[in-house]
C-alpha positions in Angstrom: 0.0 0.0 0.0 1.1 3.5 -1.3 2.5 5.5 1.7 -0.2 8.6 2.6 1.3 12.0 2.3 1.8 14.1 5.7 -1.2 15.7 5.2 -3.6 12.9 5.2 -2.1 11.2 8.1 -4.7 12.6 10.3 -7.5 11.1 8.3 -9.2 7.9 8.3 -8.2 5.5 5.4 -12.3 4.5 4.9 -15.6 6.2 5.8 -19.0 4.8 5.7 -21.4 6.7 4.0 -25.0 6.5 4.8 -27.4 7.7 1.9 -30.4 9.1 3.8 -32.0 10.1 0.4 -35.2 7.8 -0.1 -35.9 8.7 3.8 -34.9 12.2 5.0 -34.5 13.5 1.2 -37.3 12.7 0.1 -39.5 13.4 3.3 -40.0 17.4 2.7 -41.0 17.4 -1.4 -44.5 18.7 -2.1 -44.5 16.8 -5.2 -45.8 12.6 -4.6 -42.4 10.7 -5.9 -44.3 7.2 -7.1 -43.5 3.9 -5.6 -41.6 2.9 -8.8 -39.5 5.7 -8.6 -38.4 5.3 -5.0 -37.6 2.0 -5.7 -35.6 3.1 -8.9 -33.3 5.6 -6.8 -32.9 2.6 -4.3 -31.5 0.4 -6.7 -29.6 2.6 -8.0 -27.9 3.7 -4.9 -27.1 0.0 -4.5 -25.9 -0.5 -8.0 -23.4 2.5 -7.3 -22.0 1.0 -4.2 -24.3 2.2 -1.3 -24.0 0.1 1.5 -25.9 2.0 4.0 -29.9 2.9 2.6 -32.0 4.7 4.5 -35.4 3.6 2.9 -38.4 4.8 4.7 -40.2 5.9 8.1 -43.2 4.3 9.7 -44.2 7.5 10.7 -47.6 9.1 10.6 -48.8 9.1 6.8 -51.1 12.6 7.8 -47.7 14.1 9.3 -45.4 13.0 6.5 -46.9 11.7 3.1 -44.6 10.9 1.5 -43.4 8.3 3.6 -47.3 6.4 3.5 -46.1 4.1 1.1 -42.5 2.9 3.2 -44.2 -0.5 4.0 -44.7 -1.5 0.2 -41.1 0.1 -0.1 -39.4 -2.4 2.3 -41.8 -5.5 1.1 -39.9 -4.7 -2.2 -36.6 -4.6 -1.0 -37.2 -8.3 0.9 -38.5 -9.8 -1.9 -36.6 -8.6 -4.8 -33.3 -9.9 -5.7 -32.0 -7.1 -7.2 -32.0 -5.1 -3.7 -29.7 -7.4 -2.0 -26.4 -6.5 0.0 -27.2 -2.9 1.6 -28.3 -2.5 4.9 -31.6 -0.7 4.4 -32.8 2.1 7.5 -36.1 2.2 8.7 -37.1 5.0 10.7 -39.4 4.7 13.3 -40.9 6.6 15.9 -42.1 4.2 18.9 -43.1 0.6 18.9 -45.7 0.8 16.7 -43.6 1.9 14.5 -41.0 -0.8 15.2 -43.9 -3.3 14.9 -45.1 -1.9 11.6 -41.3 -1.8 10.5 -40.7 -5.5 11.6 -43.7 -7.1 9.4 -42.6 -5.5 6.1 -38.7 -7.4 7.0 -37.0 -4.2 8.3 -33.8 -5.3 10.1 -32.1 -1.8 10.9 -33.8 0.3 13.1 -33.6 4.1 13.7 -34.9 6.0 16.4 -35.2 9.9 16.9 -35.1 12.5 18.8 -33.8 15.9 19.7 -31.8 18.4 21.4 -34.5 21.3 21.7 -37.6 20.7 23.8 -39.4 22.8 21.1 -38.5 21.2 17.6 -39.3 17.8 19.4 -42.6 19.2 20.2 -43.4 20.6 16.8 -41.5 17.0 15.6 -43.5 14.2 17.1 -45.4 16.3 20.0 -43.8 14.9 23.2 -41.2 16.0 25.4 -37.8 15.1 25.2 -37.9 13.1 28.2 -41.0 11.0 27.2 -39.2 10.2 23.6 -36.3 9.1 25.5 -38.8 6.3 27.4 -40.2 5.9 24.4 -37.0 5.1 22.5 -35.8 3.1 25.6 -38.5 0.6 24.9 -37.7 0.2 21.6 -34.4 -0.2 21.9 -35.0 -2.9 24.3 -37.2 -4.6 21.9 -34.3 -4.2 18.9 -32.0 -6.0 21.5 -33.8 -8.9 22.0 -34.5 -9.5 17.9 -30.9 -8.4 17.4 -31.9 -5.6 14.9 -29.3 -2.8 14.1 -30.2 0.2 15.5 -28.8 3.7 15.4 -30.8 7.2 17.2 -30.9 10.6 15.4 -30.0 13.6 17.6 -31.7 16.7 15.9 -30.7 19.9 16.5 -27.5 19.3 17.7 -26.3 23.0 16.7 -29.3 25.0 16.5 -32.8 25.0 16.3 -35.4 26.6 14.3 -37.3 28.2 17.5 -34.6 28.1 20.4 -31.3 29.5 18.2 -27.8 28.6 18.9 -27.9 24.8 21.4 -25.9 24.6 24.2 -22.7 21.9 23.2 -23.6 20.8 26.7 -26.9 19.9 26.2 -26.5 17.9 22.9 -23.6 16.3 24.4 -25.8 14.7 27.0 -28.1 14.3 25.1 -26.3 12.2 22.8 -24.4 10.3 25.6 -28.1 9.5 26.6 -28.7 7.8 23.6 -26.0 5.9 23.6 -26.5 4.5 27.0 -29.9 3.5 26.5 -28.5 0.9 23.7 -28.4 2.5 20.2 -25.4 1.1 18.5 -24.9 4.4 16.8 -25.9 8.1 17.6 -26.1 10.2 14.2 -25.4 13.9 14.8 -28.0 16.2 13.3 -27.3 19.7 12.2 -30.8 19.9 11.2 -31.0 23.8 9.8 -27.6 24.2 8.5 -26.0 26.3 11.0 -23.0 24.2 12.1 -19.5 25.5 11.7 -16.2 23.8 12.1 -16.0 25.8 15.7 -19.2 23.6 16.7 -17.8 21.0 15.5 -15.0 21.2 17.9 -17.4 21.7 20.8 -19.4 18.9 20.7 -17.4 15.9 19.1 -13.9 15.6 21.1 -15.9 14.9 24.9 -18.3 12.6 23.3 -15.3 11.1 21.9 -13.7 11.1 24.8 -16.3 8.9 26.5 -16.8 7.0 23.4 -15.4 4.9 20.4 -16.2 7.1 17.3 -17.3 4.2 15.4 -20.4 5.0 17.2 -20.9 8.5 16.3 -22.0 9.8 12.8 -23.0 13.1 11.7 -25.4 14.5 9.8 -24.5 18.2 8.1 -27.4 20.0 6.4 -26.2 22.6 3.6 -28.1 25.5 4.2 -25.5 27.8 4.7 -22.5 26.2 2.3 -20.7 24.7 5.3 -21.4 21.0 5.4 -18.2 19.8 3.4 -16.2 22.1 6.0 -18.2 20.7 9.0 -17.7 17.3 7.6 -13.4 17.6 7.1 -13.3 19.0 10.7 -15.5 15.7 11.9 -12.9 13.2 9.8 -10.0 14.5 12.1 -11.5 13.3 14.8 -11.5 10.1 13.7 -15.3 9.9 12.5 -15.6 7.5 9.8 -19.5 7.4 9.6 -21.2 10.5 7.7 -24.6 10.9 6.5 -26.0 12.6 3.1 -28.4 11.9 0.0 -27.5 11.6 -3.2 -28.5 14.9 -5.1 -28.6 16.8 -1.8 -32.2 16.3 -1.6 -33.9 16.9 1.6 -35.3 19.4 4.6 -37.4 19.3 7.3 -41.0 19.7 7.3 -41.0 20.6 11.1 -37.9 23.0 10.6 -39.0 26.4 8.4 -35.9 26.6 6.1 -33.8 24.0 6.3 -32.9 23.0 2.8 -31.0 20.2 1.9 -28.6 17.5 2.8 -25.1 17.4 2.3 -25.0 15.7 -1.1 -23.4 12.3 -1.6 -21.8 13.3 -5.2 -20.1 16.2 -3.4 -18.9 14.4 -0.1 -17.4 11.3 -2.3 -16.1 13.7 -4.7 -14.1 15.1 -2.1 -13.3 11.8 0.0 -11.5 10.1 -3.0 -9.7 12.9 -3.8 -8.1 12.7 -0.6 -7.6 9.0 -0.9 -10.1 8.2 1.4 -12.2 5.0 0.6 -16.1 4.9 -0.1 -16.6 2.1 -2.1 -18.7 4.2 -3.8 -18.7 4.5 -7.7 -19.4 8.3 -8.4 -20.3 8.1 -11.8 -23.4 5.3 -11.4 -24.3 8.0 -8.5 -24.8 10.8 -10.5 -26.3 9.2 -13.1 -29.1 7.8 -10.2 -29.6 11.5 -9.1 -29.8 12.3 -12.7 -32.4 10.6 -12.7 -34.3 11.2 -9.7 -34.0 15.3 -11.2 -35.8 14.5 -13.9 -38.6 12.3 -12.0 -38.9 15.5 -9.6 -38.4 17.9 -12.1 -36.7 20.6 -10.6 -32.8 21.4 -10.1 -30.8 19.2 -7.5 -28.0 21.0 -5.2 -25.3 18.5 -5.6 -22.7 20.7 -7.1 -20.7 17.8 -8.1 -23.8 17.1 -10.1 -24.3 19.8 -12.0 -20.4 19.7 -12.9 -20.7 16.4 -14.2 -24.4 17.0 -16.3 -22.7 19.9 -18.3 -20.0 17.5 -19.5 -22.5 14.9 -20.1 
């Protein structure tokens, strides 16, 4: 193996990317994406190297429509041949959830929550404290059918109706997480407002405490800085990063949060420093090509418009 300049000693050799497109992209468009199409940008994701799909949420269909149709999604992905080798994400919201999630094959688990009382409120209308029993239980369920399970922190670094979060209180927050069982705790910068500098306040002490194997993150775009966010998080070792493939996504419970951090852009980057993905970018961009012209308006991926004007 090819010795790593200076520069890149400080990196990790491989990162795990986690493509929450079909879930958290596609969770905020107006316009219904079909069933077949969903499908289409799964497989697609798979056939480009995607190991980690986030495919659906049994959440409330009234709340979040476009997710209504997740349990045909994942009967799909069981049955057809042609979706094997991914782990695919289901999101879920309490047991219900998980038992609605667990008849359709799901095998990966997610649970949520957040850092500010308010968005959780607005989010899925408890308290943080009652989520956190809520989540316990499911958790505790997971464990004993041996499911993968990882818990999204929202509003790690700001929040829609509080402002800036205290690095404190997401810290312990996510520590809380982790102690009640989730394999993984996925940190949410759920309006784009993260900088490096916040970066640096919240990941070293839960490092500290923990292996970073078990800590992701999860940079929205809004403001340009999710690429930067995302360097600053690989020095400290994180190896696990969430985006979607065109950069789709928002919030619907979060007034201006626009899109993900885009796959295209974050492998583009990655492999340039030598950093594995196992990701092939051109099969990527020609799934969010794609999905574009299924949704019919422009995607954010910068690395994607780059490569459509040579195409």
């Amino acid at each position: 193996m090819a010795a790593r300049p200076k520069a890149l000693a400080k990196f990790p050799r491989r990162v795990t990317v986690y493509d929450v497109g079909p879930r958290d992209g596609l969770q905020n468009e107006s316009r219904t994406i079909s069933l077949e199409m969903k499908l289409e940008y799964i497989r697609g994701l798979k056939q480009a190297g995607l190991a980690q799909i986030e495919a659906g949420a049994f959440v409330r269909p009234d709340r979040v429509p476009q997710m209504a149709d997740s349990d045909q999604v994942f009967r799909a992905i069981s049955a057809e041949k042609s979706f094997a080798g991914p782990t695919y994400w289901a999101l879920v919201p309490n047991r219900r959830g998980l038992e609605r999630a667990l008849e359709v094959g799901a095998r990966a688990i997610g649970v949520f929550t957040a850092a500010s009382e308010s968005f959780n409120q607005r989010n899925i209308g408890m308290t943080i404290a009652d989520s956190l029993a809520e989540i316990r239980e499911v958790l505790r369920e997971a464990r004993k059918l041996k499911l993968q399970t990882r818990a999204y922190l929202s509003t790690v670094f700001g929040c829609p109706f509080e402002g800036e979060m205290s690095p404190k209180h997401a810290i312990d927050a996510a520590q809380r997480l982790l102690d009640l069982g989730a394999h993984q705790v996925s940190l949410g910068d759920t309006i784009g407002v993260a900088t490096p500098k916040g970066v640096d306040l919240v990941l070293p002490k839960l490092i500290s405490k923990n292996p970073a194997a078990r800590i992701a993150v999860h940079f929205h775009d809004t403001r340009g800085t999710a690429l930067a966010n995302t360097l600053r998080s690989l020095e400290y070792g994180i190896t696990n990063i969430d985006s979607s493939a065109g950069g789709v996504g928002g919030c619907p419970f979060a007034p201006a949060a626009t899109g993900n951090l885009a796959t295209e852009d974050l492998v583009y980057m990655l492999q340039g420093m030598g950093i594995e993905t196992g990701v092939d970018l051109d099969r990527l961009c020609e799934t969010s090509l794609r999905l574009h012209q299924s949704m019919g308006r422009p995607l954010s991926s910068r690395y994607l418009m780059a490569y459509a004007a040579k195409c």
